[in-house]
N, C-alpha and C positions, 0 to 999 in steps of 0.2 A: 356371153350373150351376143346373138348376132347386134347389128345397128339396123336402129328403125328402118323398116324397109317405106320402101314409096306404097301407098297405101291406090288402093282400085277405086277407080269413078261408077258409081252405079247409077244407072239412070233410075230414077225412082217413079217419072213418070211413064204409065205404057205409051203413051205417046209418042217421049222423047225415044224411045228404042230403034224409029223406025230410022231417027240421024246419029244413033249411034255407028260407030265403026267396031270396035271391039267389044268382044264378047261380053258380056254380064257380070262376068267376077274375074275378068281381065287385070295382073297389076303389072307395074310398072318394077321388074326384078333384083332392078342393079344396085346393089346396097351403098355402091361404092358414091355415088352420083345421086342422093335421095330429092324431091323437088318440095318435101313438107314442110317449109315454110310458106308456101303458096298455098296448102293444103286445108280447105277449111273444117272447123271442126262438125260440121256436120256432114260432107262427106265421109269422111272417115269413120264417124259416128256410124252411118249406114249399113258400111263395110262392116264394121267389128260386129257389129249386132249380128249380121246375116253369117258371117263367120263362123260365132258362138253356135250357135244352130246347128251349120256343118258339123262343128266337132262334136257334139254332143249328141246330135241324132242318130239314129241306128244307120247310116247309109252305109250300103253293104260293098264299097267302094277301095274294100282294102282294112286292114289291121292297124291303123290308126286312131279309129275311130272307138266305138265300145262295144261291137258285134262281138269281143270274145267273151265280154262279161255276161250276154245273152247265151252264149254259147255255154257257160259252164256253170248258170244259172235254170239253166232247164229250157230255156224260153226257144231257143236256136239250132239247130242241128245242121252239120255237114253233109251234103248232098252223098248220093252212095253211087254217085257216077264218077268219084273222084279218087284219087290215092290222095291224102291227105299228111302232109309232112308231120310228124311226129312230135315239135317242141310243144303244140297248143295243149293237143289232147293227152301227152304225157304230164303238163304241168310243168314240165323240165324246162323254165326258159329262160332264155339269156339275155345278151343286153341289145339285140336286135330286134326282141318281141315288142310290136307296136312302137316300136323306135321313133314312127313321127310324130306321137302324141305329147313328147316334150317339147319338139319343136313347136307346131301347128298352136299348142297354150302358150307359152312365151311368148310369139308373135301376136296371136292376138290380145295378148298386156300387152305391148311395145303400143298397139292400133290405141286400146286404151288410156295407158299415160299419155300418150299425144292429145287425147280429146280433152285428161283430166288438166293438163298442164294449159292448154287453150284456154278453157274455161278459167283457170285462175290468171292468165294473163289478162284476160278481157275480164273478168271479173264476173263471170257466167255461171250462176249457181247451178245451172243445172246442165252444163256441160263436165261440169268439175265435180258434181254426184255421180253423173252416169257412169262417168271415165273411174272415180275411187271406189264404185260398187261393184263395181264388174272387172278391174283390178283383183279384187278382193275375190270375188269369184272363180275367177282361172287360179288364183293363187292358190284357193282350199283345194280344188281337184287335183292340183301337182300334190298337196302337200298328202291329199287322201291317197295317191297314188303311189308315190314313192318320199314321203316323210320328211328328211329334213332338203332342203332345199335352198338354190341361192335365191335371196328377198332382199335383204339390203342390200347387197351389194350388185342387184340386177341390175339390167336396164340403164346400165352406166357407159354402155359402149368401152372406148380404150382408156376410161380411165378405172374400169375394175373386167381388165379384158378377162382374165379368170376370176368372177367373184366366189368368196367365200359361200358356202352352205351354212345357212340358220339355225336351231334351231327347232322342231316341226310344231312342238309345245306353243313355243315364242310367239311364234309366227301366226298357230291360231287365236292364239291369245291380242295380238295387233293385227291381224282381219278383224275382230270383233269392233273395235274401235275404229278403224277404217269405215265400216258399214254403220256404224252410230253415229259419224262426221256425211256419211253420203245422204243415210234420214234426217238427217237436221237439216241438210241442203235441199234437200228437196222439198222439208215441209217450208222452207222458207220462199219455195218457188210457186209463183201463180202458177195454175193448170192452163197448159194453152196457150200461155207466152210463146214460146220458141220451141216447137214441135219438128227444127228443121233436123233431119237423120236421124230422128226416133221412126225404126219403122218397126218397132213395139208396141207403146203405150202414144204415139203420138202427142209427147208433149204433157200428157194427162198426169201429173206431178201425184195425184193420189193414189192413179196405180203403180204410179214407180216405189210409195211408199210401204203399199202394200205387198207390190213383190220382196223390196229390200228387207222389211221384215220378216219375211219366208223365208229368202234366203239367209239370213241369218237364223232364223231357228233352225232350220237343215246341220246349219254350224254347230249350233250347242246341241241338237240333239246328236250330233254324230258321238258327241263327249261324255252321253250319261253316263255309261259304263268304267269313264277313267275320271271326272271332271266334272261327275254332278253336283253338289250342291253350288258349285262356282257359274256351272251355266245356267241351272233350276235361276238362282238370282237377277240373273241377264235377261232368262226370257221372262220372267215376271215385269220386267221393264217396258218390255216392249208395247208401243201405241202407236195407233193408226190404222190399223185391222193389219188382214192379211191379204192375199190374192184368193178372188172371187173367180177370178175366167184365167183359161191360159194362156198363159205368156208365150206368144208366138208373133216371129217377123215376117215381113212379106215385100222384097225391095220390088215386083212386080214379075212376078215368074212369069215367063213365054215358054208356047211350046217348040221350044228350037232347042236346038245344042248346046249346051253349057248355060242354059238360061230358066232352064225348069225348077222345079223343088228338089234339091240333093237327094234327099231321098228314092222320090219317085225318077228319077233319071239318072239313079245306080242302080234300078231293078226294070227300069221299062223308057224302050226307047221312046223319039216322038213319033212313030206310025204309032205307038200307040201296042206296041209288041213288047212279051214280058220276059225280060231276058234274062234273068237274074237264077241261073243252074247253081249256084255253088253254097248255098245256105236254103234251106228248107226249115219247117217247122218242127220244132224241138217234141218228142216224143212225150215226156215229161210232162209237159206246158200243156199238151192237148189233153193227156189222160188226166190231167188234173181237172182240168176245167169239165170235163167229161163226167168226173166224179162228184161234183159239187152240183152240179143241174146247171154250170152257169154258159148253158147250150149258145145264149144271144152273141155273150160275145166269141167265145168259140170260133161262128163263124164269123165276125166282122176280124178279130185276129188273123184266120187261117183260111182257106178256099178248100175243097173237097179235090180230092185227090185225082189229076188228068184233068184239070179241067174241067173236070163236068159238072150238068145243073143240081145232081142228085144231090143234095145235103142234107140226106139222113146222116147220124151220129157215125156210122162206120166206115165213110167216105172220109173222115178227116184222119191224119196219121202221120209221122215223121220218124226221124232215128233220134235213138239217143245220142248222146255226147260220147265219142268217143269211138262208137258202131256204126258203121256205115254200112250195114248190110241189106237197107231197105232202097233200091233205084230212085229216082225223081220220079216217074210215072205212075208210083206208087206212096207218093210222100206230098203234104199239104203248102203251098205256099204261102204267100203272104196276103194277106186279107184284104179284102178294099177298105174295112174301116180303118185302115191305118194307111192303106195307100191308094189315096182316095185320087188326089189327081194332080196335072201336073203344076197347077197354083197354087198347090196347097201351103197355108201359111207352115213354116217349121216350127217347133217347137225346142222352147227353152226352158218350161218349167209348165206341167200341166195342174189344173186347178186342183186336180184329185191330187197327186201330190200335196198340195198346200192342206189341203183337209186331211188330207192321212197325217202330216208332221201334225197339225192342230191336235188332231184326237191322240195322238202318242203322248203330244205336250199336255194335255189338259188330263187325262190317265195317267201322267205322272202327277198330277197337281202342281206344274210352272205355268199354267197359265190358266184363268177364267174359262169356262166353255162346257158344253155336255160333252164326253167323251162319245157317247152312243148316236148325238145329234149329229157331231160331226163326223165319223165316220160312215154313216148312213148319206152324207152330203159327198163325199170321199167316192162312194160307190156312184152313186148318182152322176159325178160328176165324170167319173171315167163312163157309163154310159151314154154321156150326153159327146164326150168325145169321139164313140165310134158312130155317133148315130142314132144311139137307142133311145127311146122315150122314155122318158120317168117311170111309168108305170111299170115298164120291166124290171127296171133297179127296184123299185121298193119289193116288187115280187120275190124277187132273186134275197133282198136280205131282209123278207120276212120266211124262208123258210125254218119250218119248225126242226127244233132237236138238231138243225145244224151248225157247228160251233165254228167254223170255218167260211160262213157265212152269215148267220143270224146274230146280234148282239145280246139277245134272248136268250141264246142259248149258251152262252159263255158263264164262266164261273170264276172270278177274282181277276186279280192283274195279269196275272201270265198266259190265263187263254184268251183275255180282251186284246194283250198288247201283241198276240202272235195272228189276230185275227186282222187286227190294222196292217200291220204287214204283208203277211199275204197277201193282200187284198191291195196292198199298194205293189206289189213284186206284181200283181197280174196287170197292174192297172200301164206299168210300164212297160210292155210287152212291145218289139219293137220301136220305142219311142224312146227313153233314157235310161239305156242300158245299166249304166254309173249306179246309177238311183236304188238297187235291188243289190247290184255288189255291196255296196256301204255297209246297208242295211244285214246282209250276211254275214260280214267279217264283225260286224259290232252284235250283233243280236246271235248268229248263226240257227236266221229265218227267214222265209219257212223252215221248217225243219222236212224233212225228206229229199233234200235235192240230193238226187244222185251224183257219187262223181264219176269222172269217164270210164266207161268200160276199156279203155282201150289195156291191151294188154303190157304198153310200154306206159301206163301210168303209175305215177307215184304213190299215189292215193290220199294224196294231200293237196286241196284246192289255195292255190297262191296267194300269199296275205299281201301282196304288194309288185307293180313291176319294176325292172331292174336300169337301174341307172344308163339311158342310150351309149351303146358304142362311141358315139360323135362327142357324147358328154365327156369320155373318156380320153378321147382323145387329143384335145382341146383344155381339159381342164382337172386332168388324171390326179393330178396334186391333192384337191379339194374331193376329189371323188374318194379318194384313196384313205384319207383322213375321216369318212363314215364306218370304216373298219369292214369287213366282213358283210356282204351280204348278199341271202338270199333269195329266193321266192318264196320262203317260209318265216323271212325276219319280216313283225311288224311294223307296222304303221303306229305312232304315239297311242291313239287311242283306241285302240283293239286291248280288250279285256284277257 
């Protein structure tokens, strides 16, 4: 593990930006020389939150991020103005594929332990929740990622300069208890007390409670398949509700360089020009939503083809995964309802999500709820994210005799539970890549995703990525001691 790096000053007020000297998410690199004992915990706080965001948002800013799970989920396609290197769309990948995504999570735990470890210095309940739940957070995505991982013996610097690997079982089994120690902190904490580097929930201790319970149900339901009746019990536990709105930061985006929303300033400059040729709208994604009537968001996802005003149905269009034989000029970009502007708050967990895990949870019978109530709030709520008004969503999931859209029309558990789905795989379109892989590798839903046409493909979509070069080189002992693996060895709880 590297050592705590020196963490970035964000100015949080637009005000303050105009004495700032350094960019917006400028840090201080030298690990050798750290200055974080001066550091307070709610800058740092600032940092990690806006951080989390970067990693987990679609920003199309390189292969670190989770644009290839968009990509071989339907949702993405590679532009047909490119030659295209071979490891993505074969499946074939090695330990260089998205290589920075074990770094870029580690580091921001390292941001975390630092907030959680301030908070119990000062005795700050809700420095020392924020820092153990979101700890526990990067930790599930390593462990959903590539499975057993180092956890105890992380984050020790040179006194476990190679640590051990966990674990992956263990591990989510002490997340769950981690996230149970961060809701009790937080239900212990006033709302509004100390709001300083919350640029989430501002301070608001009952949406932090309600997200933490999200995020934990995400955790047990990742487990039905290997570990239900042990999570069905955990999430019947849970209280305090769940998250209503979504979970998105804002340290005060400008339109300048390096200061925008990650998103929207890895696909469009600040003139205001859309620069973003090398990812286009997944073929799949469009003709799906084509087929279902569900035209509204269609285009708030995707733009008509060139640019232009025409947005009749056959202006929208993309290649698949794996075929690039369609040009950009002829392929759909990315939507304004997802890439709306350059303030846009990021997102770290949208509400429709929270109501999709709800209606899975309450369809399995682990928790209280209407299944059909809340998945109709599920829909609703990814409309009200692009924009659309109520009245379209209830449209859209009253239509009759459609089982892939209506709740009416479904018939027992397996077309209700493949209908939440869906409907949360569209709902993250663009926005949390991760979110719709999980849901594949455990459910393997929706059902029709193609996989790559390409002709160097394996024909086996990757059940995990592969341990970083860097990991290897650095800590090849421990790496080596996991035995064998591939792109095709699971993750613990894949069925």
């Amino acid at each position: 593990m590297k050592a705590l790096k020196t963490i970035l000053i964000i100015c949080l007020v637009i005000g303050a930006f105009s004495s700032c000297k350094k960019q917006l998410l400028d840090i201080n690199v030298d690990p050798n020389n750290p200055t974080t004992a001066s550091a307070s915990a709610g800058l740092v706080l600032s940092n990690a939150l806006n951080t989390t965001a970067n990693i987990y948002d679609a920003s199309t800013n390189g292969n670190s991020n989770f644009v290839w799970s968009g990509l071989w989920l339907g949702h993405i396609a590679y532009s047909g103005n490119y030659a295209i290197a071979t490891e993505n769309i074969s499946y074939n990948l090695t330990n260089s594929f998205a290589a920075g995504t074990w770094d870029n999570i580690y580091d921001n735990i390292e941001d975390y332990d630092f907030v959680q470890k301030k908070g119990i210095e000062s005795g700050n309940k809700f420095y020392t929740a924020v820092g153990t739940l979101m700890k526990a957070y990067n930790f599930q995505t390593l462990v959903d990622l590539y499975n057993n991982v180092p956890y105890s013996e992380a984050l020790q610097g040179t006194v476990a300069s190679k640590p051990k690997y966990d674990d992956a079982k263990a591990i989510y089994a002490d997340l769950s208890k981690q996230m149970d120690s961060a809701i009790a902190l937080f239900k212990a904490t006033a709302s509004g007390t100390l709001a300083d580097g919350d640029i989430m929930f501002s301070g608001d201790a009952t949406k932090w409670v309600q997200f933490a319970n999200t995020v934990k149900l995400r955790l047990l339901l990742n487990q039905s398949e290997k570990n239900g009746a042990e999570a069905k019990a955990q999430a019947g536990a849970l209280s305090g509700g769940f998250l209503t709105v979504d979970a998105t930061v804002n340290p005060g985006y400008l339109n300048s360089a390096g200061k925008t929303n990650p998103f929207w300033g890895s696909n469009i400059n600040t003139a205001g020009t859309y620069t973003q040729t090398l990812y286009r709208g997944g073929a799949y994604a469009i003709q799906f939503l084509k087929s279902v009537n569900d035209t509204f968001r269609l285009r708030k996802f995707y733009t008509p083809i060139g640019g232009i005003s025409d947005t009749s149905l056959s202006k929208y269009a993309g290649n698949f995964f794996g075929d690039q034989g369609v040009p950009n000029s002829q392929t759909s970009q990315i939507g304004k309802g997802v890439l709306k502007s350059f303030s846009q708050s990021a997102v770290i967990m949208l509400a429709a999500e929270s109501y999709f895990l709800q209606a899975e949870a309450a369809l399995r019978g682990w928790i209280p709820g209407d299944p059909k109530g809340l998945y109709q709030s599920g829909v609703q709520a990814s409309f009200a994210y692009l924009g659309l008004p109520a009245a379209r969503a209830q449209a859209y999931y009253s239509q009759p005799g459609n089982k892939l859209t209506t709740w009416d029309a479904t018939s027992g558990f397996q077309e209700q539970l493949a209908l939440i789905i869906t409907q949360k795989w569209i709902a993250e379109i663009w926005v949390n890549e991760l979110v719709p892989y999980n849901d594949y590798r455990r459910l393997h839903l929706p059902a029709g995703i193609p996989l790559s046409t390409s002709p160097f493909s394996t024909g086996i979509l990757p059940n995990r990525l592969m341990y970083p070069q860097r990991e290897i080189n650095v800590n090849g002992e421990n790496v080596s001691a996991q035995g064998t693996i591939t792109p095709g060895t699971k993750v613990w709880w894949m069925p």
